[in-house]
C-alpha positions in Angstrom: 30.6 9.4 21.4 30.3 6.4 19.9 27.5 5.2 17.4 24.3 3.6 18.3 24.2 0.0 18.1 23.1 -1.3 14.7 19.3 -3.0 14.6 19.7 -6.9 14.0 17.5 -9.4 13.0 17.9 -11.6 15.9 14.6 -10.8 17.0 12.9 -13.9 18.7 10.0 -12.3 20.8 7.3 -13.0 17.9 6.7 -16.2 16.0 7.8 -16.1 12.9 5.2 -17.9 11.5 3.0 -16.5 7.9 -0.4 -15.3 8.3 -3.2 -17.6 6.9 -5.1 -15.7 3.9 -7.4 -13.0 5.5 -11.2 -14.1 4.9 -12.6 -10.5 6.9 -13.2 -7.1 5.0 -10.1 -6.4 2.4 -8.8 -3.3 3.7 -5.9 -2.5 6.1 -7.8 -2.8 9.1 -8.0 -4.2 12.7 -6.4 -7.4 11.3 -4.0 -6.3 9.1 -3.3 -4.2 11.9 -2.8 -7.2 14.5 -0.6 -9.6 11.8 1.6 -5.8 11.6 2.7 -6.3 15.1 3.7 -9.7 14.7 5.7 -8.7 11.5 3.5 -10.7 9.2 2.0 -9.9 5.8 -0.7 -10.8 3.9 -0.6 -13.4 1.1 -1.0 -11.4 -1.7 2.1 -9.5 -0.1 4.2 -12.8 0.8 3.3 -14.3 -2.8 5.4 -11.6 -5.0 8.6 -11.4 -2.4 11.8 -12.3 -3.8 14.7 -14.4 -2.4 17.5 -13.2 -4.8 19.5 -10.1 -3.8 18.4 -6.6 -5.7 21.9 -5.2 -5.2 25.4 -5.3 -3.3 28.3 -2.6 -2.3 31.0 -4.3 -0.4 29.2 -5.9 2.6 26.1 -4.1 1.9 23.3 -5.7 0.4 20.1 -4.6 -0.3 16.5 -6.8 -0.5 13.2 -7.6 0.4 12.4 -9.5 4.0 11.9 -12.6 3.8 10.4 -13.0 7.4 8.2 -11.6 9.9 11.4 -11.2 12.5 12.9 -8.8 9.1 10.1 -7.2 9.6 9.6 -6.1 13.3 13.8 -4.9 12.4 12.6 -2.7 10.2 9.9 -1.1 12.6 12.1 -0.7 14.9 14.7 1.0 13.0 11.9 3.4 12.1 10.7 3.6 16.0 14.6 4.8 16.4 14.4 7.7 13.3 11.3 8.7 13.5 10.6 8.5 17.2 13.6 8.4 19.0 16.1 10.5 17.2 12.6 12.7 15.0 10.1 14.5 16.6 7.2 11.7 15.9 4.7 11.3 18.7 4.3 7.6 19.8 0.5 6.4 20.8 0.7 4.0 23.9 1.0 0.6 21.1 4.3 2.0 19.1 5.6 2.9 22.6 5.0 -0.6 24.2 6.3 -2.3 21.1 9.3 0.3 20.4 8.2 -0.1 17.1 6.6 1.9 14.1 4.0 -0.2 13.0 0.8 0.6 11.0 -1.9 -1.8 8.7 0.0 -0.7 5.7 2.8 -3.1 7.1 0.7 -6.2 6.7 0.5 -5.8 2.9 3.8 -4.1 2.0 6.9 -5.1 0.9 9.9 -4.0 3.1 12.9 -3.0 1.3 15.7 -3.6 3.6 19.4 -2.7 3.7 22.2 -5.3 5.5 25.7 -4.6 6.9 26.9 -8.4 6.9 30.2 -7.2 8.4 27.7 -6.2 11.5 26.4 -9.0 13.6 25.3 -8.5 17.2 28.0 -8.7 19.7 29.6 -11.2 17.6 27.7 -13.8 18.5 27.2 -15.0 14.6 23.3 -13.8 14.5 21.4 -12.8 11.6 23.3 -9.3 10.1 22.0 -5.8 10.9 19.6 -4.1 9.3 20.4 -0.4 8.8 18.3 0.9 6.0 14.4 0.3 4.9 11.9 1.8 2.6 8.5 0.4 2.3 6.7 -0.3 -1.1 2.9 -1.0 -1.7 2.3 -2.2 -5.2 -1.1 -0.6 -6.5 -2.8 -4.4 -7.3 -2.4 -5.2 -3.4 -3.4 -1.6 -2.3 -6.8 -2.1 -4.5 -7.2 -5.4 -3.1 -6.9 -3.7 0.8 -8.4 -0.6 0.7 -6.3 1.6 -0.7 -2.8 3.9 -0.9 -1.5 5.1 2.3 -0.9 8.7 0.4 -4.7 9.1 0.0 -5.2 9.5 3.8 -3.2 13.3 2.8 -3.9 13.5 -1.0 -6.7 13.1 -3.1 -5.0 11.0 -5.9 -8.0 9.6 -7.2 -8.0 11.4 -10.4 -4.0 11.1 -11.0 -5.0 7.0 -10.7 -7.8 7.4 -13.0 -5.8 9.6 -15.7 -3.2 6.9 -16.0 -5.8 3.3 -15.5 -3.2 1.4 -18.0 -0.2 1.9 -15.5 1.1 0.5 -12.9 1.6 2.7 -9.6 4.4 1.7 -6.7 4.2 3.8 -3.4 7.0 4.9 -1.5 6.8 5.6 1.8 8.3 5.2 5.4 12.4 5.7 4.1 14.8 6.0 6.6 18.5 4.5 7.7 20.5 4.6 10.8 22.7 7.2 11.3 26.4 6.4 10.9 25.1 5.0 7.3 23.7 8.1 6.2 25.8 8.3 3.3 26.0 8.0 -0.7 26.4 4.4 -0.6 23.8 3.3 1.2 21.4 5.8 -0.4 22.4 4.7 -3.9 22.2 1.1 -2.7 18.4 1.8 -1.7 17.8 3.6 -5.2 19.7 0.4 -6.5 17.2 -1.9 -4.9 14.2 0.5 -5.8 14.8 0.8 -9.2 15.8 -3.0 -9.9 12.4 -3.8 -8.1 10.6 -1.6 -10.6 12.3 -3.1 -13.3 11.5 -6.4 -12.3 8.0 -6.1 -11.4 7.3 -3.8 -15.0 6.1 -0.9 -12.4 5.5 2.6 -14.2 5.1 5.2 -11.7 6.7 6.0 -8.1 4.9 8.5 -5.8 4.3 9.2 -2.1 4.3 11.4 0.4 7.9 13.1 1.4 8.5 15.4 4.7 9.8 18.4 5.7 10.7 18.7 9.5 8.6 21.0 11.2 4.7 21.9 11.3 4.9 26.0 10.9 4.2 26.5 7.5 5.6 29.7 7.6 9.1 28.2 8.6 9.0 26.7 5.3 7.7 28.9 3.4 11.6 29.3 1.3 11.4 25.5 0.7 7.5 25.1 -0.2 7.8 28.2 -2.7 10.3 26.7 -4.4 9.2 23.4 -4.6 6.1 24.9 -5.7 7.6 27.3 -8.6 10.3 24.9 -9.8 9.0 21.5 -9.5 5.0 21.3 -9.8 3.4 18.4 -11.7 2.1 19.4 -15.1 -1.7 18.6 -15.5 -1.5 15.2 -16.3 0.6 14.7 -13.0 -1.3 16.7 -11.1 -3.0 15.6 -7.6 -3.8 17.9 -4.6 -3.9 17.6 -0.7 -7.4 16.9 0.7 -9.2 19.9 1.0 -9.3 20.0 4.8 -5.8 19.2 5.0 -4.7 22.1 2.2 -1.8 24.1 2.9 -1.2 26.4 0.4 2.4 26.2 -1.3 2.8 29.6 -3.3 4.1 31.4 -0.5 6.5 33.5 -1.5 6.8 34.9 -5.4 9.7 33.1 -7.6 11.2 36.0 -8.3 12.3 36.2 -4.2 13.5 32.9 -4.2 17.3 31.9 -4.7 16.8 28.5 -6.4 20.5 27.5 -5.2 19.7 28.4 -1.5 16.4 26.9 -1.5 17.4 23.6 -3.2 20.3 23.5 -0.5 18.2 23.5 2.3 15.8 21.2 1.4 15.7 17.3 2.8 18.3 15.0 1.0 15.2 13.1 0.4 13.8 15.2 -1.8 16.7 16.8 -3.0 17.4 13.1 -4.1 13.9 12.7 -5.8 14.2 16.1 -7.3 17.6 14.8 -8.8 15.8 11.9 -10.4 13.4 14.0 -12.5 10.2 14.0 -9.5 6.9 15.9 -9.9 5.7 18.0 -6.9 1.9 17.5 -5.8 -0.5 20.8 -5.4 -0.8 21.8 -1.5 0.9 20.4 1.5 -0.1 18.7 4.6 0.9 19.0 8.3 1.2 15.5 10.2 1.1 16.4 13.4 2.1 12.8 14.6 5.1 12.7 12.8 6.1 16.4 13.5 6.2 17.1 9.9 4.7 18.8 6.6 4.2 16.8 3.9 4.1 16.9 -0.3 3.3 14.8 -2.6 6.1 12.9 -5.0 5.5 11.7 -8.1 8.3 9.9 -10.3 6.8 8.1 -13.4 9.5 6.1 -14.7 9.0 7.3 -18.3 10.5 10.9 -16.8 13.6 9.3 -14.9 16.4 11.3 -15.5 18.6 9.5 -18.2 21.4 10.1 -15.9 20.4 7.9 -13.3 19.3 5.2 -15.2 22.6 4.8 -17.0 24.0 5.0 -13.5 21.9 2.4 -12.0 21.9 0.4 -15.5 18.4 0.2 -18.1 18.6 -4.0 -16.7 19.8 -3.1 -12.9 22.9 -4.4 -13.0 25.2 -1.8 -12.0 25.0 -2.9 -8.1 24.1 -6.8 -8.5 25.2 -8.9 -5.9 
């Protein structure tokens, strides 16, 4: 069978053209919504994005987008994951578009990964893009409305505990399938961490996913998480009260950390690797066909592994 067709960035069907500065309510709302579907972002989003590369393996390169047409690729490379190939439940505007858009877009950055040994059917076009994360910097989310995360978490305290640090959410990861491999995930972590680095970020958090909506179902992976990787006090944020699932399911002593660690998402396998916190409580996104918990990676308890891998001044994988 062979493998889907890469998404390029060849998209012409929106102008490309940048938003003027928003002068209605400073939230992600209606607007930031409408300049989301045309791939644009806001200025305090479009002043802080970087032109140079944040990392290169062979042909793949990972940055920010640097236009509204990068943009609409990476929503539709997450229409394909989440949507297409996922469980994730379309309403009747991501189904027109074929794309997974939301407000949050508007003010985001969009880390991006590029095969330029992919261009579409040869014709010389702009190279595919086949990995994306999205990152909200916590001056732009103040300035908007907010943290996507605190639509499933109540991490108003954690942001309070820590008001002389800088916060960096994570959210919306995914990358086509035939790249779903160590390189391209360590070229994402690449980009990530040299984006941190740059910007003097000092925490990483978000929400990560489990497939499925039966608690119960997961009740081997939420224990676990819950017994071996819970955020100390200081760390410590909950769901929302009416979106609480309780985690401590099942007692430690039942658990086989070995198992449970091996059937767990590479995602969070992959944060757990990199010295993450767990959040208190899970939540059940219905849209995405999910259940959710909360990630929290200060930078100050990265795993000294990882950043000798990736290099203390990023330039393990600089292009």
């Amino acid at each position: 069978m062979p493998a889907p067709a890469p998404i390029t960035t060849d998209d012409t069907s929106m102008p490309d053209r940048d938003p003027p500065p928003l002068t209605g309510p400073r939230h992600p709302g209606l607007l930031s919504t409408l300049q989301a579907y045309g791939g644009l972002q806001v200025a305090p989003a479009r002043a802080f994005r970087r032109h140079d590369s944040l990392g290169r393996i062979g042909p793949l390169e990972v940055r920010l987008a640097q236009s509204a047409a990068e943009v609409r690729q990476a929503q539709k490379l997450r229409y394909r994951v989440f949507y297409k190939e996922g469980t994730a439940i379309p309403d009747p505007a991501r189904l027109v578009a074929r794309r997974d858009v939301d407000a949050f877009d508007a003010i985001c950055d969009h880390l991006l990964v590029i095969d330029h040994s992919v261009t579409p059917n040869g014709t010389g076009n702009a190279p595919a893009v086949v990995g994306t994360y999205r990152l909200l910097r916590q001056e732009v989310a103040e300035d908007f409305g907010g943290f996507y995360t605190a639509s499933e978490f109540d991490i108003g305290g954690l942001l309070a505990r820590h008001a002389d640090l800088k916060f960096l959410e994570l959210g919306r990861s995914c990358v086509l399938a035939p790249y779903r491999n160590k390189r391209t995930v360590e070229l994402l972590w690449a980009g990530i961490w040299n984006y941190v680095r740059m910007s003097g970020l000092d925490v990483m958090f978000g929400c990560a996913s489990l497939d499925g909506t039966d608690p119960q179902k997961l009740a081997q992976s939420l224990s676990f998480l819950h017994h071996y990787a819970r955020a100390p006090e200081e760390w410590r944020a909950s769901a929302l009260p009416e979106r609480y699932v309780d985690m401590n399911m099942l007692s430690k002593e039942s658990i086989d950390p070995k198992t449970a660690l091996r059937a767990l998402p590479p995602l969070i396998k992959g944060y757990l690797r990199l010295g993450c916190y767990i959040g208190d409580g899970a939540v059940i996104d219905h849209q995405f066909g999910t259940t959710d918990v909360l990630i929290m990676l200060p930078v100050s308890a990265l795993n000294e592994r990882y950043i000798q891998h990736f290099g203390a001044d990023g330039e393990r994988h600089a292009a």
